[in-house]
Structure formats: C-alpha cells, structure tokens
NUMI-301238 format. One record per residue (C-alpha): y, x, z. Coordinates in pm, 1 decimal, decimal comma. Example, Ala and Ser with C-alpha at 12.3 -4.5 7.8 and 13.67 -1.06 7.14 Angstrom:
REM NUMI-301238
+----------+----------+----------+
!        v !        u !        w !
+----------+----------+----------+
!   -450,0 !   1230,0 !    780,0 !
!   -106,0 !   1367,0 !    714,0 !
+----------+----------+----------+
This chain:
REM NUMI-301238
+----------+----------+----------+
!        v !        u !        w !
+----------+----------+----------+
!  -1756,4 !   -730,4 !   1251,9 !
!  -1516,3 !   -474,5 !   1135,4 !
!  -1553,0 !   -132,8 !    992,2 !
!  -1452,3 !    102,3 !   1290,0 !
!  -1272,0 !    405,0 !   1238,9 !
!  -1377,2 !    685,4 !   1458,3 !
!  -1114,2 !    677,8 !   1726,8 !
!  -1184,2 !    310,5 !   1752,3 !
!  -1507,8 !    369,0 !   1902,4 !
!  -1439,1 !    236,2 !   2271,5 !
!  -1376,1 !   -126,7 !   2067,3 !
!  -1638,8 !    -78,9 !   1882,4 !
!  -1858,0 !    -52,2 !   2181,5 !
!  -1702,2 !   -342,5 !   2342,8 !
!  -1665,3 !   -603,3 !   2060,0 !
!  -2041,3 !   -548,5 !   1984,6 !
!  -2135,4 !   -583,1 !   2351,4 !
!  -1933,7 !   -948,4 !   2323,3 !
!  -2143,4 !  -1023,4 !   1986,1 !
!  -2462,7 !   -950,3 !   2143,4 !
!  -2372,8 !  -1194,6 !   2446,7 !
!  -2253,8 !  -1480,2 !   2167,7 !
!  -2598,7 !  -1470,6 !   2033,4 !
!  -2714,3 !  -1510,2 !   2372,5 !
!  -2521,7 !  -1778,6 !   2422,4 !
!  -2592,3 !  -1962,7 !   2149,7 !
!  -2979,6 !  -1907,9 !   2187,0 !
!  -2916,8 !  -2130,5 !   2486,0 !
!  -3023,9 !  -1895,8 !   2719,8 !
!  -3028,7 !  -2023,1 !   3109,2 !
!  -2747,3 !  -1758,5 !   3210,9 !
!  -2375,2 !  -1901,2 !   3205,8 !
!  -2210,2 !  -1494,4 !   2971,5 !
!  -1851,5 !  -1696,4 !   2924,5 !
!  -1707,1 !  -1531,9 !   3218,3 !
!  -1855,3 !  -1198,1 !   3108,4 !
!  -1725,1 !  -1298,8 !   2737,2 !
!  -1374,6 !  -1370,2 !   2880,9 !
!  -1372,1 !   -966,4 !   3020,5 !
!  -1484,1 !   -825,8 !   2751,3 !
!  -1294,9 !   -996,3 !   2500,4 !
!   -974,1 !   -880,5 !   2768,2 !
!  -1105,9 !   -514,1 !   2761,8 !
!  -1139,2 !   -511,2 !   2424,7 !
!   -770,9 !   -616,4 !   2345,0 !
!   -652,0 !   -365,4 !   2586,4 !
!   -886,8 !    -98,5 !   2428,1 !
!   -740,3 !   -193,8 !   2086,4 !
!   -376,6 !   -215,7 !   2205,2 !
!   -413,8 !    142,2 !   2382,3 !
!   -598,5 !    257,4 !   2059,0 !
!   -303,4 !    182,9 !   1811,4 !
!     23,3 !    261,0 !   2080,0 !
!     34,5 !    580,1 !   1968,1 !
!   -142,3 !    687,6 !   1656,3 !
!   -121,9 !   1035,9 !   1501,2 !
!    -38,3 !   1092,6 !   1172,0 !
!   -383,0 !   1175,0 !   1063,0 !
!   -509,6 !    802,1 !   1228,8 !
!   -248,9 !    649,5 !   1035,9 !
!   -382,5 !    777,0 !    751,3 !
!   -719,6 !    661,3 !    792,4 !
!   -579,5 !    320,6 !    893,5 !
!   -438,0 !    285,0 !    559,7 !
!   -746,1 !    386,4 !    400,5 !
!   -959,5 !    166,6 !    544,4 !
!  -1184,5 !    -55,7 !    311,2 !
!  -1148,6 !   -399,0 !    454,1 !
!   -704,4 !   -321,8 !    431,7 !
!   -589,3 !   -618,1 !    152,4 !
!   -509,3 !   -543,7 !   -125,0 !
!   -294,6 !   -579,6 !   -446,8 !
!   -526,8 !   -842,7 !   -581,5 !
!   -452,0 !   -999,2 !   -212,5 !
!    -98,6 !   -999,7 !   -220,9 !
!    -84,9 !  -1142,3 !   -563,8 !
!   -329,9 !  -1439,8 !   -408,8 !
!   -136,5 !  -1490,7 !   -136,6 !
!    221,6 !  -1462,1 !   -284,2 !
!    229,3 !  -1551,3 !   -553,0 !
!    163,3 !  -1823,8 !   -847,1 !
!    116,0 !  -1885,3 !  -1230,4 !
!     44,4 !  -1521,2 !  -1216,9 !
!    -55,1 !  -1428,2 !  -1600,8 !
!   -189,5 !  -1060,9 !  -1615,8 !
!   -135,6 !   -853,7 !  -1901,4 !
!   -332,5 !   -542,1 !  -2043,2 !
!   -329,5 !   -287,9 !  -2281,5 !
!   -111,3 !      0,4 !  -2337,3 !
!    -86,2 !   -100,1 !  -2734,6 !
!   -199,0 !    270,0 !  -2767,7 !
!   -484,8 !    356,6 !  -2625,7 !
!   -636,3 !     82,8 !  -2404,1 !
!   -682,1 !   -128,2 !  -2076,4 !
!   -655,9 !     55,7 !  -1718,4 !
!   -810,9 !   -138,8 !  -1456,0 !
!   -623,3 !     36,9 !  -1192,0 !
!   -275,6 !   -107,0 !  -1271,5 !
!   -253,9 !   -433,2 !  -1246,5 !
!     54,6 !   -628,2 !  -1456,3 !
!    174,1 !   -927,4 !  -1520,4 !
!    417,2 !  -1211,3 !  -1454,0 !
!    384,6 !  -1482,0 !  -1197,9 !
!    671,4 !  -1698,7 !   -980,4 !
!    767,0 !  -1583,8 !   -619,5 !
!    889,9 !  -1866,9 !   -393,0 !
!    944,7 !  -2086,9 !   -724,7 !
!   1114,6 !  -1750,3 !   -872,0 !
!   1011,1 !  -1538,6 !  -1191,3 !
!    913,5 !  -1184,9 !  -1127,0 !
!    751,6 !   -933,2 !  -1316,9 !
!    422,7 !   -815,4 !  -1072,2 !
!    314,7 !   -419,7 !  -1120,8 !
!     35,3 !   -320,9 !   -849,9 !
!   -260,4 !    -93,6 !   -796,1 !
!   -577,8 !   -208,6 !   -692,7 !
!   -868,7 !     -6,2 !   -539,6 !
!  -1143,2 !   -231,0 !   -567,5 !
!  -1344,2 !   -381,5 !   -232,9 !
!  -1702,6 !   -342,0 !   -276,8 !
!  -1901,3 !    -27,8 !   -514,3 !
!  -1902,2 !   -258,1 !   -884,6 !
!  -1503,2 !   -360,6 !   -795,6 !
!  -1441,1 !     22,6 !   -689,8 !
!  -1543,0 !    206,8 !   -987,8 !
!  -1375,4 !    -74,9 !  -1235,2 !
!  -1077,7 !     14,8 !  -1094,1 !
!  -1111,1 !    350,1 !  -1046,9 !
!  -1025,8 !    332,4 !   -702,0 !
!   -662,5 !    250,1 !   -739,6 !
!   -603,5 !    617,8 !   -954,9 !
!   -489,8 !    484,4 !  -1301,7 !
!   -453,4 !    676,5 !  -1611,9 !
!   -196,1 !    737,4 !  -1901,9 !
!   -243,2 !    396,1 !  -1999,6 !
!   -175,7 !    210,0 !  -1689,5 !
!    120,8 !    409,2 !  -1658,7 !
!    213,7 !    286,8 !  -2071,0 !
!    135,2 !    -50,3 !  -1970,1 !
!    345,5 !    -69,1 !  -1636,9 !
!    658,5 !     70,4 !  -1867,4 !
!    558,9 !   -236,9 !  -2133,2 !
!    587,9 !   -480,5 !  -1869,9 !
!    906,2 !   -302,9 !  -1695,7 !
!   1044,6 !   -366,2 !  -2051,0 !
!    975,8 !   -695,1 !  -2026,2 !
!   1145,7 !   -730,8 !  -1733,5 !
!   1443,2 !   -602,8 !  -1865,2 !
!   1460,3 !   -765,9 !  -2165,1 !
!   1423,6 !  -1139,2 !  -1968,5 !
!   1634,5 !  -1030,2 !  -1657,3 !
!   1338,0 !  -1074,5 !  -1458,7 !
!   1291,3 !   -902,4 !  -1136,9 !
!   1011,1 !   -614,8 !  -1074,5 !
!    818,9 !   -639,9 !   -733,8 !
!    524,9 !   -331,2 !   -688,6 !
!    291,7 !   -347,9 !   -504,9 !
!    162,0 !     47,8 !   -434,3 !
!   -182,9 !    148,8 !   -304,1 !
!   -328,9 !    501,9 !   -483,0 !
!   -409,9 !    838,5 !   -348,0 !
!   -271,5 !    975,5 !   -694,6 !
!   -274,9 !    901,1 !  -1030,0 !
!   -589,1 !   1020,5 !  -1169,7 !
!   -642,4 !   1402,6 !  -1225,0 !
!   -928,7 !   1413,1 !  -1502,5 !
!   -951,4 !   1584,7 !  -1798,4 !
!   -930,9 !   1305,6 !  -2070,3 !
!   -604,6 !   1128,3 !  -1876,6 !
!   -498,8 !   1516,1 !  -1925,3 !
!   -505,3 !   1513,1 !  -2235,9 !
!   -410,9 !   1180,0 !  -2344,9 !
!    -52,7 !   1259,9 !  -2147,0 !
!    -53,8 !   1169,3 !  -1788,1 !
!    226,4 !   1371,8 !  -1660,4 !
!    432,7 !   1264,2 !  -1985,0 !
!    327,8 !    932,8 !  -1905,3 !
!    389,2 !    924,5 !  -1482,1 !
!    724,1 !   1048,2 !  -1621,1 !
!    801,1 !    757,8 !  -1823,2 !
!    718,5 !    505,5 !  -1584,4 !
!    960,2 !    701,1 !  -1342,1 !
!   1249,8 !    654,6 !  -1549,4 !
!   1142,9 !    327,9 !  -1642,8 !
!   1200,7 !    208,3 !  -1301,5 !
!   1511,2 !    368,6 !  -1273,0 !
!   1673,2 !    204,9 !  -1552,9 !
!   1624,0 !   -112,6 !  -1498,9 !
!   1874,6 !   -320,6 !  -1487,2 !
!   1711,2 !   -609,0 !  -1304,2 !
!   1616,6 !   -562,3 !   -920,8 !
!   1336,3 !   -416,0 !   -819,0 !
!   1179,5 !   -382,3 !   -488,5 !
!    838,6 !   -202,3 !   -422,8 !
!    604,9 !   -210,7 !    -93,2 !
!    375,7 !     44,9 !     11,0 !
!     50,6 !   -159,6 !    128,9 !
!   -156,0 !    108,0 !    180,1 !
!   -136,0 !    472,0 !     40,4 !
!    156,8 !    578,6 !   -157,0 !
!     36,4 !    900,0 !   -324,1 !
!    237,0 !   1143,5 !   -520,3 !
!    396,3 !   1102,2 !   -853,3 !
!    126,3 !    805,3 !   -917,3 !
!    304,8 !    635,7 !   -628,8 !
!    673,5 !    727,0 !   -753,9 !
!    577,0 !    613,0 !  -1110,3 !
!    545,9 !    242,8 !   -997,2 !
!    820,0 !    287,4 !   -648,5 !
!   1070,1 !    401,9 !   -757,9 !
!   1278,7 !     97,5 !   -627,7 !
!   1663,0 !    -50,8 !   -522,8 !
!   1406,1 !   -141,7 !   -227,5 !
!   1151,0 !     63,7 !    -82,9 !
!    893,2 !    -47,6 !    210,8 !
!    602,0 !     54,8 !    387,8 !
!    384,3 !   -144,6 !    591,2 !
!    370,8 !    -22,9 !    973,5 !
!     39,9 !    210,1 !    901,7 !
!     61,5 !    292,9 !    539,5 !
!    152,2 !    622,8 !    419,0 !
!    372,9 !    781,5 !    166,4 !
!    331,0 !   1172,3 !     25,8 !
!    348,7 !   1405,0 !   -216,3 !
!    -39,5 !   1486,6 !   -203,6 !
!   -289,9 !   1393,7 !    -20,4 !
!   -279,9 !   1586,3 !    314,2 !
!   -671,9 !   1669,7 !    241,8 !
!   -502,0 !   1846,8 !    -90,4 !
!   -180,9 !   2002,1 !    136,3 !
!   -447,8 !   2158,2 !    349,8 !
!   -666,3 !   2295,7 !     72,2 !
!   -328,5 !   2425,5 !    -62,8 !
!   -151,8 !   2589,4 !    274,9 !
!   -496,4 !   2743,5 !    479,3 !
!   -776,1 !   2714,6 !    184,6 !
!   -924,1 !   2481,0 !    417,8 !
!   -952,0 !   2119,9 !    396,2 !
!  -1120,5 !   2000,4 !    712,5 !
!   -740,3 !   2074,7 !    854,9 !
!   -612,5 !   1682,1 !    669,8 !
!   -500,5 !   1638,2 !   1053,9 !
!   -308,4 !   1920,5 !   1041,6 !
!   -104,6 !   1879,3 !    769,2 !
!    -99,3 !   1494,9 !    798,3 !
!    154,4 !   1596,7 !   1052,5 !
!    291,0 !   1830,5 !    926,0 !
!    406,4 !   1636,8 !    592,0 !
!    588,3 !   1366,9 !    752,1 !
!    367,2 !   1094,1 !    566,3 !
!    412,6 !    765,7 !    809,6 !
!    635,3 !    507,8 !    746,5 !
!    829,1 !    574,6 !   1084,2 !
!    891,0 !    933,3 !    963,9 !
!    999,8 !    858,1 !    638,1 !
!   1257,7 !    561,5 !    777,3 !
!   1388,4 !    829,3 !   1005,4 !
!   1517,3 !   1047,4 !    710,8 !
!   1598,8 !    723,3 !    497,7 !
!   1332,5 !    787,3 !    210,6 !
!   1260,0 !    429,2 !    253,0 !
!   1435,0 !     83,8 !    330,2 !
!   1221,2 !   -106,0 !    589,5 !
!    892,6 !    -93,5 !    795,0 !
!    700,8 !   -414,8 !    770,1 !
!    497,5 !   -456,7 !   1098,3 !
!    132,6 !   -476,3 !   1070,9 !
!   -107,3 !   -699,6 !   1313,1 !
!   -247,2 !   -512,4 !   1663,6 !
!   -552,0 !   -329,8 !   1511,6 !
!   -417,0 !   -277,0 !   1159,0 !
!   -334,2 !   -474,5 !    859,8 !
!   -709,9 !   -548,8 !    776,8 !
!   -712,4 !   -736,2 !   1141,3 !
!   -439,3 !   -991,1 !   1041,1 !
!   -413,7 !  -1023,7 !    676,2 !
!   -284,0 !  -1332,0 !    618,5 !
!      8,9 !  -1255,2 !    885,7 !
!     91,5 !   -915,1 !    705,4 !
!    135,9 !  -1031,6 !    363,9 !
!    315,2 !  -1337,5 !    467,5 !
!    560,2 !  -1100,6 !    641,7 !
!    536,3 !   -904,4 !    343,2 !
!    672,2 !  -1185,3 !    124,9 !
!    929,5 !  -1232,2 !    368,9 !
!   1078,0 !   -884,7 !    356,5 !
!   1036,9 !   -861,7 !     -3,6 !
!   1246,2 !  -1237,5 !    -61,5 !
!   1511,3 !  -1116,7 !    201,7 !
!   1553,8 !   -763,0 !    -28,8 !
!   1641,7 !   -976,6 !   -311,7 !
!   1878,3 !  -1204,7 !   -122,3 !
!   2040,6 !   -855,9 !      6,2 !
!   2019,0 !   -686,0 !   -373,0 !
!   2192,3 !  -1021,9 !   -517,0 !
!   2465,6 !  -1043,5 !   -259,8 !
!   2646,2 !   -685,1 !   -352,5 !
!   2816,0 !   -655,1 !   -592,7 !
!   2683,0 !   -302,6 !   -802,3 !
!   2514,2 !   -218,0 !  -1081,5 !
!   2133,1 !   -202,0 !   -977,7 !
!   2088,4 !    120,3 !  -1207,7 !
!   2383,5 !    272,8 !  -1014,3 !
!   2225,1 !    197,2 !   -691,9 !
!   1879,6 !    351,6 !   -747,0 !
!   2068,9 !    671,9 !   -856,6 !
!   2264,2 !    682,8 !   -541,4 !
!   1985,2 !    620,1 !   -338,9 !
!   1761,8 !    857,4 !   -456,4 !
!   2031,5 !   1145,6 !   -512,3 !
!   2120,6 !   1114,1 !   -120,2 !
!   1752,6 !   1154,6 !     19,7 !
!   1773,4 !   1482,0 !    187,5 !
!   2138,0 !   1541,9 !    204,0 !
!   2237,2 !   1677,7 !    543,9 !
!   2635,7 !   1707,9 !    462,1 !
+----------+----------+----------+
C-alpha cells in the first residue's frame, strides 16, 4: 500500500477495497471476487489517471514531497557503479545531507553530487532531511575540483527544501559557502548536467544545479523558497502554500515554458514513487543523451553556462 496524498483519496478508497477482497480470496472463501477485482482494479486506474491529468501547483508540490518518491541514494543504486563516496569538508566536518563521490555511468567516469533526505525517522534526521550545511556545500566544491582537475564530468542529483537555516551553519558561513558552490559549478570546465528528482529549493538547490543541463522530473518542483515560506512572507499567513504555489511558477512545465530549465523527464501515472525503476531508468537516459548533446557542440562549457543563465528572463 502506498502513502496517499489527500486528493488521492477516491484511490485510496478503491485500492483498499481491492486489498480487502485479495485477502478474501486468498482465505479461500466460497465466493468467486476476480470479476469484482477486475472493476475495481479498472476504477482505480481511471481514478488515478483522472487524479494526476491535471494537478495544481500546490498537488505537485506535495507529489514531490512525498516519502516513498526515490531518492538520491536510489539513483546512485540504480545508475550507477564503482560509486566511491567521499566526506569531509577538510575544515570542519562530514554533512550527511550531500552526498559525493565518484562512480562510472554507462562504463563512463563522472563525478556524483546529490542530496538525500533520508526514508524512514533514524535515515531522516542523519541526513538532515536533505538541508545540508556549510560543509556539504565545502565538500561538493572539493569534489567539483576534482572534477575539474581529472576532466571528469559532474551529474547532480537535487532534492532539498533549502539549505539549512540554523544558527551554527550561520555562523560557520552558509551563505559564503552556498556562494562558493555556485560559482563552483559555473566554472567548470567539464560538463555538467543536474536533475531535479524531487524539490529544488532556493539557493541550496542552485548551489549544486547550476548546470550546462538542467531537468526536472514531470512532478518535481523548482523555487526560490518554499511556497509555505512565500506565503508567510506575502499575507503573514502560511496555510495559503496553495496560493502562492501558483503563484511562483514552481512546476517543471512552468519553468520549461520560460526556459529556466532544459527538459521534463516524465514520471509514471501516479507519481514517481509508483514506478521507480521506470523513472530513473528514463532518468539515466536523459542525463546520457545531455552529454552526447554537450559533447557534440563545439563551445566552451564555461561559456555556455554563462549564456544560459544570463538569458533567463530576457524578453528582447
């Protein structure tokens, strides 16, 4: 069974209905339920097809919130191999919440910079829900060097609701630190691409995606704060998320429209979380076709992430 958002409540009702007549089933009870499986199982489909045609902003963002969505630790899994993680900031310390390392994609170096929320409560607060501190951010820039240095390619793999806001990452230089990583990324002079798998959330997203190559998954989102935060901000009020969750232009269909990002990497019916072996396959395969695009032109990469970035919002 899934974890139901609240406007998938007419599926929930329905797949729980054909769970209850499975166990009936199997009980060997004297009444023949296939047929009544069959409908339901139909229903439900259509309920979950009618449920995701046209999601608001707001339902997008609790699809890419939800807790059973893979994750970074996933998409390393499932794309990649030899993957060697590295930690430490060689200042401070480790941060769980950006993970780094090296590892081959389709036979291929790459460098591998991601952030990881955690599944379960123990998994959650190690790393810190996905909201890393100064260090991560030190770290991702050690590896980005790395990269550079070897002429090995950067994929990122983005999932954070913001980098995190506390007093001690204050003070040990988090803005100074996001800041870094920013213009780490954009000079490099190896490729990088970077995929937004869940939540892409304000400068703790654009420390880590700021990419030649930019994608979101079909119901991921991408913003400068949270829209719980833009609401707190604009009416004082925060129970209006749905509100501004519109009104900030955060899904991936919005931000393709005004060419923030490169590509939209369609998700299973019912979310990510319903098909994730499909999604991160298709994943891989956007990602390996960006590279095969970068590699074919002929400009320098550094030259191409300023261009890109310097035209977002230009109307002339």
């Amino acid at each position: 069974m899934y974890n139901y958002l609240d406007f998938e409540k007419p599926v929930a009702d329905l797949e729980g209905k054909i769970v209850e007549l499975k166990k009936l089933s199997e009980t060997g009870g004297a009444v023949d339920v296939a047929d009544e499986i069959s409908r339901l199982e139909k229903r439900s489909r259509d309920a979950l097809r009618d449920a995701y045609k046209a999601l608001t902003p707001w339902q997008k963002a609790q699809v890419a919130r939800h807790p059973d969505r893979p994750h970074c630790v996933d998409y390393i899994a499932q794309l990649m191999t030899d993957y060697t993680p590295l930690a430490g900031d060689r200042a401070f310390g480790e941060d769980n919440a950006l993970l780094c390392g090296f590892a081959r994609f389709r036979g291929e170096p790459v460098a591998v910079i991601g952030q990881e929320k955690g599944t379960d409560t123990q998994s959650r607060l190690k790393h810190n829900f996905g909201m890393a501190r100064p260090e991560g951010y030190r770290k991702a820039v050690r590896v980005m060097e790395l990269a550079d240095k070897f002429g090995i390619p950067l994929i990122s793999l983005v999932d954070t609701a913001g980098a995190y806001p506390g007093i001690g990452a204050e003070e040990r230089g988090q803005a100074e630190a996001i800041a870094r990583s920013t213009s780490a990324c954009l000079g490099l002079r190896v490729p990088n691409i970077s995929v937004i798998i869940g939540e892409g959330g304000s400068g703790g997203a654009i420390a880590i995606a700021t990419a030649n190559k930019v994608y979101m998954l079909e119901h991921s989102i991408y913003s400068v704060i949270s829209p719980e935060g833009a609401a707190s901000i604009l009416w004082h009020d925060s129970t209006r998320a749905r509100d501004a969750a519109t009104n900030m232009k955060i899904t991936a269909q919005d931000l393709l429209e005004m060419k923030v990002i490169d590509g939209i990497i369609a998700e299973p019916l019912g979310g990510a979380h319903r098909g994730a072996e499909a999604v991160m396959r298709a994943a891989g395969d956007q990602i390996a076709a960006g590279f095969r695009e970068l590699s074919e032109a002929t400009h320098d990469y550094r030259e191409h992430r300023r261009d890109k970035f310097l035209a977002i919002g230009r109307t002339l």
